[in-house]
C-alpha positions in Angstrom: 5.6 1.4 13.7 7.4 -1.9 12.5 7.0 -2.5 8.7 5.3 -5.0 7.6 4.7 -5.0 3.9 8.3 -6.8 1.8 9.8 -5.6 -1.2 7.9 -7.0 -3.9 4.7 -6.7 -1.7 5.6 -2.6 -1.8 6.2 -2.1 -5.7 2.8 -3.6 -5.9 1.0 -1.3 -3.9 3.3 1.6 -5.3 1.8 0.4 -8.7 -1.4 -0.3 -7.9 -1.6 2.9 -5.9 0.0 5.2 -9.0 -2.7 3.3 -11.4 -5.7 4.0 -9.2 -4.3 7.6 -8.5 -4.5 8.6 -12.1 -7.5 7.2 -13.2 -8.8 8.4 -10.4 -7.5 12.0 -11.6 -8.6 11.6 -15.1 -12.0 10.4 -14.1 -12.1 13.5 -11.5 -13.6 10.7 -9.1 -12.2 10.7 -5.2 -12.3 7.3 -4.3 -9.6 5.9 -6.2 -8.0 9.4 -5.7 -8.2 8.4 -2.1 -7.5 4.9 -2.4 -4.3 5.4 -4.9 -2.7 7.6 -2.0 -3.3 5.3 0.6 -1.4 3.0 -1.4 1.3 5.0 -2.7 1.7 5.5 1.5 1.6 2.0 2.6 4.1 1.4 -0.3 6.5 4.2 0.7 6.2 3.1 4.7 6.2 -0.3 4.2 3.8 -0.4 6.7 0.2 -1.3 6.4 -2.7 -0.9 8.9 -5.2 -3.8 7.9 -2.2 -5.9 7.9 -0.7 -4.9 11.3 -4.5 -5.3 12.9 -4.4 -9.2 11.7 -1.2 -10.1 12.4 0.1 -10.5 8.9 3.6 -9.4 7.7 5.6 -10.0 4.0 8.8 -8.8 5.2 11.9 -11.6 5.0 12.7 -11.4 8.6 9.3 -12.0 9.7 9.3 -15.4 12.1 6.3 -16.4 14.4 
């Protein structure tokens, strides 16, 4: 698993993903719940699925 997702690219998710996870807990709705978390983890990794399946990368040492 090679990262792909940079520094700024991870605080965003982390943020995003901590915004989505508590509204999602005080709306007591799952999807953002479950959205939120899968952020939070892509942030933590650095790594991201979707991105790895298209070929995309933010990291600095990415060359093509």
């Amino acid at each position: 698993m090679k990262r792909n997702v940079g520094d700024l690219d991870a605080y965003l998710r982390l943020t995003l993903g901590l915004t989505l996870l508590g509204y999602g807990i005080i709306k007591k709705a799952k999807l953002p719940i479950i959205l939120g978390s899968m952020k939070i983890t892509e942030g933590i990794l650095r790594w991201c699925p979707m991105s790895e399946l298209m070929d995309i990368s933010t990291t600095e040492d990415y060359i093509e």
